[in-house]
C-alpha positions as a LaTeX table, in Angstrom:
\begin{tabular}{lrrr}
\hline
Residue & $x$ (\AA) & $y$ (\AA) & $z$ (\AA) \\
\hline
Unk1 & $-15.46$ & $-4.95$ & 14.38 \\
Unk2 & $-16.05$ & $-2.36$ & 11.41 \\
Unk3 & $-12.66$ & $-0.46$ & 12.90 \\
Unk4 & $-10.47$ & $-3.57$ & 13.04 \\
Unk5 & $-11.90$ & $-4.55$ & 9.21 \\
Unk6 & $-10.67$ & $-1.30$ & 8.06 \\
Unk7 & $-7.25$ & $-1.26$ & 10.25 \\
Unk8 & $-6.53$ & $-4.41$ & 8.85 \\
Unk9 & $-7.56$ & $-3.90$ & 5.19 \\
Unk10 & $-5.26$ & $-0.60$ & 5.39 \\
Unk11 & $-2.33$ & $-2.51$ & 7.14 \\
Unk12 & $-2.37$ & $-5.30$ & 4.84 \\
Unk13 & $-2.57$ & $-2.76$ & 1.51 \\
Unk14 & 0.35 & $-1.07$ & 3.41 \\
Unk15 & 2.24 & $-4.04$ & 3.73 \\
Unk16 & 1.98 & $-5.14$ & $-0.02$ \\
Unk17 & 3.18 & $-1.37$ & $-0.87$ \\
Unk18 & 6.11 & $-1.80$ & 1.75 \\
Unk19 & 7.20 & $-5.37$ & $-0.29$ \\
Unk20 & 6.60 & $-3.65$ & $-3.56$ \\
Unk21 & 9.10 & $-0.78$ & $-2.84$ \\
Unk22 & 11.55 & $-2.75$ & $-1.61$ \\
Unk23 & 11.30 & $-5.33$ & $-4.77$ \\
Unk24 & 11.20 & $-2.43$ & $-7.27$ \\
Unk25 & 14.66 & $-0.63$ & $-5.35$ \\
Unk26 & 16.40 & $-3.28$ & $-6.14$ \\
Unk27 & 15.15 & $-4.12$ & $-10.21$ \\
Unk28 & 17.68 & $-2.35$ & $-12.77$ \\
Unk29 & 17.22 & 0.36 & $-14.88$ \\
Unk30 & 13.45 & 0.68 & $-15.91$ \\
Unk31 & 12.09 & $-1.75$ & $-14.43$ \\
Unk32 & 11.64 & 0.01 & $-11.23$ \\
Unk33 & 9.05 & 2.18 & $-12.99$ \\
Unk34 & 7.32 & $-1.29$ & $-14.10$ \\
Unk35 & 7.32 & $-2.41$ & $-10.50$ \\
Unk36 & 5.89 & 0.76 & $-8.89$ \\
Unk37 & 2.98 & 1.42 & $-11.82$ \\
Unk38 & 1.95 & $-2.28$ & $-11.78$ \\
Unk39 & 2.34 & $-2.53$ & $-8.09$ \\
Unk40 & $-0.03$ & 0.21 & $-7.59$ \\
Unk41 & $-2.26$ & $-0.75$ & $-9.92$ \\
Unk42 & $-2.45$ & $-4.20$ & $-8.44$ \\
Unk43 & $-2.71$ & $-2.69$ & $-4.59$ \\
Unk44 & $-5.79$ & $-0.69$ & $-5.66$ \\
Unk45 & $-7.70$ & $-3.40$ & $-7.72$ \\
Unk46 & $-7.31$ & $-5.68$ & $-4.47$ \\
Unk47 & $-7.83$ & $-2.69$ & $-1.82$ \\
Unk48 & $-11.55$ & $-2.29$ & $-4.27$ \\
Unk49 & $-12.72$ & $-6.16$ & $-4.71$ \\
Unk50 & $-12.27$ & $-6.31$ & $-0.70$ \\
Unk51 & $-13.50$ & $-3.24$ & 0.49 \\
Unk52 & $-16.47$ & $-4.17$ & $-1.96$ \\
Unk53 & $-16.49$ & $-7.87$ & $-0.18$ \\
Unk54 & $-16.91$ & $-6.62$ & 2.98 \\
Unk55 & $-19.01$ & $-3.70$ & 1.69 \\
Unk56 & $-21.17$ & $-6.57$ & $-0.03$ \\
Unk57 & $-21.20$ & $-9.50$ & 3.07 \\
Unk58 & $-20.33$ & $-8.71$ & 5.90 \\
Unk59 & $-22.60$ & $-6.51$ & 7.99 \\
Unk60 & $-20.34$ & $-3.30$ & 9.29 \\
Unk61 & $-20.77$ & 0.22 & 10.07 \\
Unk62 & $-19.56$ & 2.04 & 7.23 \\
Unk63 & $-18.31$ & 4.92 & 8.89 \\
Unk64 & $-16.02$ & 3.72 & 11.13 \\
Unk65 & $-14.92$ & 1.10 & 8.64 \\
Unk66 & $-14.21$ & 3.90 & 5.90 \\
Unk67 & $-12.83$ & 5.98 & 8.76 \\
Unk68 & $-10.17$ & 3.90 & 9.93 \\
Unk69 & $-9.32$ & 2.46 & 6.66 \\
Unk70 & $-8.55$ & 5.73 & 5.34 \\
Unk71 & $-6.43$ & 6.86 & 8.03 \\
Unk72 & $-4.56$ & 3.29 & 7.79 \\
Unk73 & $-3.96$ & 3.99 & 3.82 \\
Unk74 & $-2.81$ & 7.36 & 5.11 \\
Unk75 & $-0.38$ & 6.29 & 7.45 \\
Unk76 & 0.84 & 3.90 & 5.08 \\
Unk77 & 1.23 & 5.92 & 2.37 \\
Unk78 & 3.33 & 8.50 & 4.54 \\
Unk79 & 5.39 & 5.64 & 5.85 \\
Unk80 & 5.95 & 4.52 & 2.04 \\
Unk81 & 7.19 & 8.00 & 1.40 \\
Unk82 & 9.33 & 8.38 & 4.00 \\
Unk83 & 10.95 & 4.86 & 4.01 \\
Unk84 & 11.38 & 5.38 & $-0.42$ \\
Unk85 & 12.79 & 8.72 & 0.29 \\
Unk86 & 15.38 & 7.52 & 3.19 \\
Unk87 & 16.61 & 4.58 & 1.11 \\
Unk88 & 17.21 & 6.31 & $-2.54$ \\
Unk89 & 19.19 & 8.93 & 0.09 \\
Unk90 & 21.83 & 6.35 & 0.22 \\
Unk91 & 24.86 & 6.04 & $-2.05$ \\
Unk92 & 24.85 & 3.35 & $-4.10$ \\
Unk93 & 20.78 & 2.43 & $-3.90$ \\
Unk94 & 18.35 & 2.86 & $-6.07$ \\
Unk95 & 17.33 & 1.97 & $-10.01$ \\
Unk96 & 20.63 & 3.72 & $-10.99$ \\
Unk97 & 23.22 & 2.09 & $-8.97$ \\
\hline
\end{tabular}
């Protein structure tokens, strides 16, 4: 159960960055900036009040629930990279266009 807590903490953080890049591609000029800061900012406020829930009531195994969250938010954060790289690649895309 600790595992799956952390698999689906990270997937669900990695699905709110995933929404947030694909909002903030499409805002105009600087407001892509505004999107990605406060995103982040948001993301990581959230990913700390429920790691600390579950931290706090919920009875798991820390290790394998830090573990596999970690590799989750690493996965993520390499798919966020690749898929913000591969779309600003494209003419026409992007805050500039």
């Amino acid at each position: 159960m600790s595992a799956a807590l952390g698999a689906g903490i990270g997937l669900f953080y990695a699905g709110l960055a995933y929404l947030t890049q694909r909002r903030a591609v499409r805002a105009e000029g600087s407001g892509f900036m505004g999107i990605v800061i406060g995103g982040m900012l948001l993301r990581m406020v959230l990913l700390l009040v429920l790691v600390g829930l579950v931290l706090a009531l919920i009875e798991v195994a820390v290790l394998p629930f830090v573990g596999v969250l970690v590799l989750f938010l690493l996965l993520g954060l390499g798919f966020d990279a690749w898929w913000m790289f591969r779309h600003l690649q494209r003419p026409g895309s992007g805050p500039t266009a």
